[in-house]
C-alpha positions in Angstrom: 101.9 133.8 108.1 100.7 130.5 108.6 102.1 127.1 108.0 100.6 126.1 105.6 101.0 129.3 103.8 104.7 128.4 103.8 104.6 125.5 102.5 102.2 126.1 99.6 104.8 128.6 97.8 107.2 125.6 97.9 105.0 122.3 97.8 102.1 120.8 95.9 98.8 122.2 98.1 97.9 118.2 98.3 101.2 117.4 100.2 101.0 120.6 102.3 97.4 119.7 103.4 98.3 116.3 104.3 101.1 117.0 105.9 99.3 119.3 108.4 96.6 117.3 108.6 98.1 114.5 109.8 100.4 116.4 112.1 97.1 117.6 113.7 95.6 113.9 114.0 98.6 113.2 115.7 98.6 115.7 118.2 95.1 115.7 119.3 95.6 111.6 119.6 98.6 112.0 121.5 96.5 114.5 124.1 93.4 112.7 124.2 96.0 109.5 125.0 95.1 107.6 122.1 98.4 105.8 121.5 98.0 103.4 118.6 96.3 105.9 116.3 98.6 108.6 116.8 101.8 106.2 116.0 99.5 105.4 112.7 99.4 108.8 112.1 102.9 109.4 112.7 103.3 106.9 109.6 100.9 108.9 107.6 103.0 111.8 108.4 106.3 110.4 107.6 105.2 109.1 103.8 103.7 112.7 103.3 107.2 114.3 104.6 109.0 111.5 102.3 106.9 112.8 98.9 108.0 116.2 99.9 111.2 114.9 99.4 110.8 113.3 96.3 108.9 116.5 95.2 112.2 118.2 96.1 114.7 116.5 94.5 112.7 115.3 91.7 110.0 117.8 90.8 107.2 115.0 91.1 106.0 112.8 93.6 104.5 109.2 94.0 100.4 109.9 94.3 98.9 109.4 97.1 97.2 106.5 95.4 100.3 104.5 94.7 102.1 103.1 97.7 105.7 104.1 97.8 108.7 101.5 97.1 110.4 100.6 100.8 112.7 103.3 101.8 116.3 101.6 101.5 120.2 102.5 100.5 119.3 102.4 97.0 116.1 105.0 97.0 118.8 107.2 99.5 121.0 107.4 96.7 118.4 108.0 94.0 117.6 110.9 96.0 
């Protein structure tokens, strides 16, 4: 089974895909030495991974087109 087949039965098919894919920008960056752009994906990977977390705890998640409140105490405890 692949991956992405796992997460599908768990996550939104829009936050599995973007989650992979930006796993995948990182790592070919990364090989090809490209440092900048793979820590700028990193950051694309991190928000994805922090909407599966909302999606988890929450049932929804902020859109991709809505930039997500700063990550502090307070949206820990929301959680």
């Amino acid at each position: 089974m692949l991956a992405r087949d796992i997460l599908v039965q768990s996550y939104p098919e829009e936050l599995a895909t973007n989650l992979l894919d930006s796993y995948k920008s990182i790592e070919e960056n990364y090989v090809l030495r490209k440092w900048k752009p793979s820590e700028l994906d990193a950051g694309h990977f991190v928000e994805t991974a922090r909407r599966m977390l909302e999606f988890e705890f929450t049932g929804k998640y902020t859109p991709f087109n809505q930039q997500l409140t700063k990550f502090n105490d307070a949206v820990l405890k929301q959680y």
